[in-house]
C-alpha atoms as one frame of an Amber mdcrd trajectory, in Angstrom:
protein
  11.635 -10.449  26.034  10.998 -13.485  24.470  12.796 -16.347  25.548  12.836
 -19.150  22.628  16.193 -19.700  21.697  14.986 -21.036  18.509  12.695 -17.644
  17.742  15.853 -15.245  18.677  17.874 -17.493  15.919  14.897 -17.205  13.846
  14.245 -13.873  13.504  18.276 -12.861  12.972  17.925 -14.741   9.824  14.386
 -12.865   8.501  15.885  -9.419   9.624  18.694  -9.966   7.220  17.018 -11.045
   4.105  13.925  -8.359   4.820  16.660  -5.737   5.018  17.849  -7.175   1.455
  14.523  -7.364   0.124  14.057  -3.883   1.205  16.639  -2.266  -1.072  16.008
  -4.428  -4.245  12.787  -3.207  -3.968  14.328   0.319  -5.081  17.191  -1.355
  -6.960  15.143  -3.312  -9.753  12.642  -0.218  -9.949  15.413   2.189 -11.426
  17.469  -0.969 -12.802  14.617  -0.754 -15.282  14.297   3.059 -15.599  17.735
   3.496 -15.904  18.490   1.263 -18.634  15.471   2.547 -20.965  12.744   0.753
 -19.978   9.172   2.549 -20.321   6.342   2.916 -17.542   4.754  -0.380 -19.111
   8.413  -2.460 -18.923   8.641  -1.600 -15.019   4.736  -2.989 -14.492   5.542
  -5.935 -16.585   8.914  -6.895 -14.252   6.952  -6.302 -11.155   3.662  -8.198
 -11.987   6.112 -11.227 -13.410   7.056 -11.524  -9.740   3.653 -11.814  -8.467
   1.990 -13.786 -11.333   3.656 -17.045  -9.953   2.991 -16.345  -5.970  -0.922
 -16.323  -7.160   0.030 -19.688  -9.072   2.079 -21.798  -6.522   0.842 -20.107
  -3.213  -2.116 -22.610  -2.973   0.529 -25.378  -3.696   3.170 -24.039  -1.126
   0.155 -24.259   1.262  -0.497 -28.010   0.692   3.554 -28.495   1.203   4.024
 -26.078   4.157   1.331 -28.673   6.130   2.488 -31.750   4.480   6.001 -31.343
   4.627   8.846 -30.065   7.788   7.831 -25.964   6.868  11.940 -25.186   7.418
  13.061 -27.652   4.897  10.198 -25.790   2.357  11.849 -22.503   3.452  15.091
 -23.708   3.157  15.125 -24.633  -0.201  12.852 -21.582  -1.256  15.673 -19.230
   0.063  18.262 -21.303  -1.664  16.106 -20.204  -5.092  15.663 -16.447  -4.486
  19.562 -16.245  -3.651  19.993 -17.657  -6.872  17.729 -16.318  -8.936  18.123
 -12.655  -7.721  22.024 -13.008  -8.128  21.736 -13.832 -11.682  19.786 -10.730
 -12.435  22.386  -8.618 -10.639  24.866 -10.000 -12.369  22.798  -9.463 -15.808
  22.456  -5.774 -15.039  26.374  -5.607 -14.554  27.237  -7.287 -17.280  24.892
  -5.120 -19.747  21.520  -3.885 -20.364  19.451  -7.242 -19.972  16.708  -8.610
 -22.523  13.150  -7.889 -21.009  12.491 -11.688 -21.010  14.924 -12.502 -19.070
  14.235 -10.302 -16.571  10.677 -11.372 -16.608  11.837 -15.250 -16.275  14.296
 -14.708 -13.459  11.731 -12.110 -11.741   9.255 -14.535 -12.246  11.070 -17.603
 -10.755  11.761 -15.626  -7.554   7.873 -15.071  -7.119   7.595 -18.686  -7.426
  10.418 -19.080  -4.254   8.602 -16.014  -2.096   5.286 -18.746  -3.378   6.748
 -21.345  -0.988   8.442 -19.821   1.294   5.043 -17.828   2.850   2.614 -20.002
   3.652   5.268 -21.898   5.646   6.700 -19.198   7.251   3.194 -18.144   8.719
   2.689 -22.028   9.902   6.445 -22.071  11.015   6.225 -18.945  13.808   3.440
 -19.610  16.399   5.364 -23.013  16.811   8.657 -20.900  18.113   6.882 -19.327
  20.902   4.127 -20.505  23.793   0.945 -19.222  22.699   0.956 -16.442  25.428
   3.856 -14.430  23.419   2.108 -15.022  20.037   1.560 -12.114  19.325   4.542
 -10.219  20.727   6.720 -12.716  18.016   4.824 -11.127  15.127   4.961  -7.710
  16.576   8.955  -8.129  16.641   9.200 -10.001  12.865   7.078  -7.118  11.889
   8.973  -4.536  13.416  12.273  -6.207  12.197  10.765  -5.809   8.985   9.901
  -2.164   9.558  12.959  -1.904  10.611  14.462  -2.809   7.294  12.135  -1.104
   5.698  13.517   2.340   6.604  17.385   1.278   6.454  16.918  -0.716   2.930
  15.500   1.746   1.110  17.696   4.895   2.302  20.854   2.817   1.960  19.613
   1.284  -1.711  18.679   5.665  -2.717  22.670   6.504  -1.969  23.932   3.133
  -3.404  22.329   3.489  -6.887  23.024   7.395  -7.279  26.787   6.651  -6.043
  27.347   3.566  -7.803  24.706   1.501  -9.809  21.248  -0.713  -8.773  23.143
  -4.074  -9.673  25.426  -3.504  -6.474  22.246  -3.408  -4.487  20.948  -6.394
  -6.034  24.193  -8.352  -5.186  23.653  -6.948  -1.655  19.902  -8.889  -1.799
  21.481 -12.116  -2.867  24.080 -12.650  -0.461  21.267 -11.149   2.762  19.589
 -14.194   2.065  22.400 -16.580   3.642  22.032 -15.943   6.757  18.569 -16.567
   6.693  19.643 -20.100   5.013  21.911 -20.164   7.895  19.170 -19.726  10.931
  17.050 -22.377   9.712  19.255 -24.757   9.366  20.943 -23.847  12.748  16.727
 -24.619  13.884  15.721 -28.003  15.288  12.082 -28.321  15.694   9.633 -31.050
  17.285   7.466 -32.445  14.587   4.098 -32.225  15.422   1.971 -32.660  12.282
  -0.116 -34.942  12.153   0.623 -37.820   8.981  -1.239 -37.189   6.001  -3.136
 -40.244   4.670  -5.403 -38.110   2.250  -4.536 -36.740  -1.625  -3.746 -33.038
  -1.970  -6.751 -32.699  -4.012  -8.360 -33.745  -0.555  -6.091 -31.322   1.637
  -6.830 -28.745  -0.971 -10.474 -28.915  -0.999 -10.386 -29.111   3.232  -8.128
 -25.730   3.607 -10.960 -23.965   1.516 -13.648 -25.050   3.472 -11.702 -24.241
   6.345 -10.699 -20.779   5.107 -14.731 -20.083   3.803 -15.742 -21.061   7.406
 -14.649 -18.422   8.774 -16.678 -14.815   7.532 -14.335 -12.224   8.950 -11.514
 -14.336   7.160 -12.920 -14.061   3.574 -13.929 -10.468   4.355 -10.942  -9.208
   4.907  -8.954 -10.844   2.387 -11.761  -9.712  -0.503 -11.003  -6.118   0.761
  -7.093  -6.805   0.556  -7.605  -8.198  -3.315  -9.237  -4.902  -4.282  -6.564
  -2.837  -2.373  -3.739  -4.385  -4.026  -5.494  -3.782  -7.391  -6.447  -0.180
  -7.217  -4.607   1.384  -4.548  -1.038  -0.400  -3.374   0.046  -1.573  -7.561
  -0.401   1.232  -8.830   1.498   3.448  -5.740   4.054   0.659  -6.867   4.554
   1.363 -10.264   3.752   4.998 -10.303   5.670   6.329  -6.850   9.182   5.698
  -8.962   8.573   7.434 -12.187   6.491  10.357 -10.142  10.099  10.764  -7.808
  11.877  11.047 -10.934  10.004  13.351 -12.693   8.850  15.474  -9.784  11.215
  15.348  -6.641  14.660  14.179  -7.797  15.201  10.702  -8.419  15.975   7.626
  -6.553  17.268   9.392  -3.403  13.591  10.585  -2.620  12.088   7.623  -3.763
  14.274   5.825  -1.230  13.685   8.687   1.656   9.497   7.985   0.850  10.197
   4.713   1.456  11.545   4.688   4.296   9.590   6.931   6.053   6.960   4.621
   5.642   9.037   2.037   7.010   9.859   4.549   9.727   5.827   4.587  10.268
   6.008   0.989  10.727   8.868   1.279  13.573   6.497   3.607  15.225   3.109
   1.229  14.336   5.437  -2.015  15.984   6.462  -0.481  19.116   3.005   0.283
  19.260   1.169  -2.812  19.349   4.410  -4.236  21.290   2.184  -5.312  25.176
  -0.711  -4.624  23.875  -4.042  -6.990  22.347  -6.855  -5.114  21.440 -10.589
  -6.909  21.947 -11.810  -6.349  18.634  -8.625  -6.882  16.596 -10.384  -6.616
  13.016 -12.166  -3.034  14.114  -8.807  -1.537  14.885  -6.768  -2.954  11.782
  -9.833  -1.597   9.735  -9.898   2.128  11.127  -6.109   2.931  10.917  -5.768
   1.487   7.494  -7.490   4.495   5.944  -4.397   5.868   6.466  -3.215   3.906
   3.306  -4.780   6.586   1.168  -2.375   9.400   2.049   0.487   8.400  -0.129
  -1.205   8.214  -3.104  -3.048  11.207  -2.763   0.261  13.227  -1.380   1.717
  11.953  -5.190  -1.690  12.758  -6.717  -1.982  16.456  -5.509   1.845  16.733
  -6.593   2.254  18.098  -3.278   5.706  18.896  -2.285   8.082  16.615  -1.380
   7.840  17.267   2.495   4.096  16.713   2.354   4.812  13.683   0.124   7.018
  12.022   2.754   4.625  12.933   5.889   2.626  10.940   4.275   4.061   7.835
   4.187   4.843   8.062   7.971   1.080   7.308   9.023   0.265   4.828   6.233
   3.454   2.924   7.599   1.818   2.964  11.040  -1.175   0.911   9.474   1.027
  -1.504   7.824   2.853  -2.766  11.043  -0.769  -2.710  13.274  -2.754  -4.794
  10.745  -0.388  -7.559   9.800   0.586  -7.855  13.651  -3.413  -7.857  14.847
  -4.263 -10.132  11.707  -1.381 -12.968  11.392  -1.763 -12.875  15.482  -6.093
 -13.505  14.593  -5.551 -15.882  11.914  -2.937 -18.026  14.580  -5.203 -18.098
  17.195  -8.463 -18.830  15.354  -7.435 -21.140  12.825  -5.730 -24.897  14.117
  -1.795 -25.024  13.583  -2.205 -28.134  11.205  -3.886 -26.360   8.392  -2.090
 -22.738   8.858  -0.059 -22.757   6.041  -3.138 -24.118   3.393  -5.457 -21.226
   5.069  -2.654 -18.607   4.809  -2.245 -19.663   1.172  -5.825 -18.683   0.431
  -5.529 -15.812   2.171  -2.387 -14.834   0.348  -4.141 -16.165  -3.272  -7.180
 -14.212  -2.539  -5.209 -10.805  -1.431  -2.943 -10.882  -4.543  -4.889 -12.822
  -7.463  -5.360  -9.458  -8.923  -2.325  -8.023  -8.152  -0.366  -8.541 -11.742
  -3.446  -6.948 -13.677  -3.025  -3.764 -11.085   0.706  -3.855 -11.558   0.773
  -4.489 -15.143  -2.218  -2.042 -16.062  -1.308   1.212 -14.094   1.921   2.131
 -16.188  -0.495   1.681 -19.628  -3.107   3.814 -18.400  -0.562   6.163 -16.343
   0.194   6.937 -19.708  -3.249   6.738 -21.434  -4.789   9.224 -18.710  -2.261
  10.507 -16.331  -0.475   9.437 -13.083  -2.377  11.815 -10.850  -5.758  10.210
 -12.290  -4.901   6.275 -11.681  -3.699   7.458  -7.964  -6.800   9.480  -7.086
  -8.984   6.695  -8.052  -7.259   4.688  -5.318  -7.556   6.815  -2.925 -11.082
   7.043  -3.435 -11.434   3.314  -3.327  -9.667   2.811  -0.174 -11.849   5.701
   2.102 -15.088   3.742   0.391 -13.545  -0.208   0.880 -12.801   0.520   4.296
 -15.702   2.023   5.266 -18.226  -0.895   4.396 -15.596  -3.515   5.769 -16.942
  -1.410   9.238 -20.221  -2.200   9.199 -19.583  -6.014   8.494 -20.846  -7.938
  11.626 -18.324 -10.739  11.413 -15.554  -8.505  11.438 -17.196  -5.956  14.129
 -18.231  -8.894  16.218 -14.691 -10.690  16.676 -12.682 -10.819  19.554  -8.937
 -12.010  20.823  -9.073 -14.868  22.591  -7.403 -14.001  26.180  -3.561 -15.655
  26.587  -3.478 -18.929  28.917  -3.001 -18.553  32.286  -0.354 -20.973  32.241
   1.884 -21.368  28.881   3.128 -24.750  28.260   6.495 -25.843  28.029   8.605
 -25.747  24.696   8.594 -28.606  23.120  11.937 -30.693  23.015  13.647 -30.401
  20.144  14.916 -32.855  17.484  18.359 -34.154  17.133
């Protein structure tokens, strides 16, 4: 068990919020459906959240290393709180204006834009190195975690009572997340920047360029969030409705992928594989099945099975690679790397989620699906044969893990 008082407080204050982000996942999907809005309106609200995490993420980098990464996470949780309470309380008062949604939406990408890249530089300084990757085991199984409870809970809310409460629900889960970092008091360690951002901006890419399996991996995460994971996005929703119910099996898919992820977390939990990037490779061609469940229109049983080993791929590759990227890459320039790595994985990710519903409806939802599923079996596949990523290896945990640093008063 891990030991860091500051990591327990921590990771109270991400389980809440997660388990809030969770069901507004499912909340703002039918929100939209619900009140009239067309396959194309639902892509257009989900790629406005995106569009400015591809703009500001390289920015949040630079301020996650330049500047104390809880105060940057404090003040981007203060701005999704906001901003996803005034859209809940839009959708109570009436059927909001598109635009609207798209600016609020929008301005709660740019909060998740700053938050990240600090919250990847904040973690491996809550536990000794040795536990590294246990901590991001945990956060992902607390994730996970919320993953099966949001979604199931958000199903029953919205067919018993509306998505707006389960928007209000998100808003107020991400208080006590406020509430754990500022309870926090970390040892600053950074070193003083003397140098311009341009300067810090061009050094992170150099940094993140130097590494082979780094780039790699994050080119074959771009193309899966544009062919396979936007459209499973935009089109699992309107394929629940039409074909297996509604919301309530939208939210049972859902979170029997996050029930995957349980299994995936307690999984990994005590264990660190030698080749890291061979492992997260093979079991992520289990990311296929959903879409091709939805794209076979097999039946809802099959449909859900489905989810369950695509969910165990989820929690083993972002524990094996944010556990790879923390030991390989020095703590100063985490956050700028992560932003690349987070720019590069979801540059595309707006054109995916604001193309599928258009041709969805141009071709058909099966057809969008199957070509995803096709691209992920072939992606995954050369990734394999890639000698930087076949070639590295975990670096062992220190014999002796130093003390924790005193905090700050």
């Amino acid at each position: 068990m891990l030991r860091e008082r500051n990591f327990r407080v921590f990771l109270l204050g991400y389980s809440t919020s997660a388990f809030g982000t969770s069901m507004a996942t499912v909340a703002l999907a039918f929100a939209v459906l619900h009140d009239g809005g067309s396959l194309t309106d639902l892509s257009l609200v989900l790629a406005a959240r995106i569009v400015p995490m591809v703009l500001f993420l390289i920015g949040g980098g630079v301020l996650g290393d330049r500047l104390p990464r809880r105060t940057v996470m404090l003040y981007a949780d203060f701005l999704r709180a906001l901003t996803q309470g005034t859209v809940a309380v839009l959708f109570i008062v009436g059927a909001p204006p598109l635009w609207a949604l798209l600016v609020l939406v929008g301005v709660g990408g740019l909060g998740e834009a700053v938050f990240r890249p600090s919250f990847d530089g904040l973690v491996p300084s809550l536990v000794s190195p040795g536990r590294l990757q246990e901590a991001n085991a945990l956060l992902g199984l607390c994730q996970s975690m919320a993953n099966v409870g949001g979604p199931a809970l958000a199903g029953v809310l919205v067919a018993l009572t509306s998505p707006s409460v389960v928007l209000v629900v998100d808003a107020l889960s991400y208080l006590p997340s406020i509430a754990s970092l500022l309870i926090l008091r970390l040892a600053d360690t950074r070193p003083k920047f003397t140098s311009s951002v341009l300067h810090d901006l061009r050094s992170g890419w150099r940094l993140f360029w130097s590494y082979p399996w780094l780039w790699t991996v994050t080119l074959q995460f771009t193309f899966f969030n544009l062919v396979v994971w936007a459209p499973y996005l935009v089109l699992g929703p309107p394929s629940a409705d039409r074909s297996y119910g509604g919301a309530g099996a939208w939210g049972t898919i859902v979170a029997l992928y996050g029930a995957g992820s349980i299994v995936g977390g307690l999984f990994l939990l005590g264990r660190r594989p030698q080749r890291p990037l061979v492992v997260t490779t093979i079991v992520t061609f289990a990311w296929a099945a959903p879409s091709a469940a939805l794209a076979l229109h097999a039946p809802l049983i099959v449909v859900c099975l489905a989810a369950i080993p695509a969910g165990v791929a989820n929690s083993v590759f972002n524990g094996l690679w944010m556990t790879t990227i923390q030991q390989h890459v020095p703590s100063e320039a985490i956050s700028r790397v992560m932003s690349y790595v987070a720019f590069g994985a979801y540059s595309v990710g707006p054109l995916g989620l604001a193309l599928a519903g258009p041709i969805a409806e141009a071709t058909s939802i099966s057809a969008v699906l199957a070509v995803g599923v096709l691209w992920q079996l072939l992606a995954n596949s050369l990734v394999l044969t890639m000698p930087a990523v076949r070639g590295l290896r975990s670096r062992p945990a220190p014999a002796d893990e130093p003390a924790e640093a005193a905090p700050r008063r």
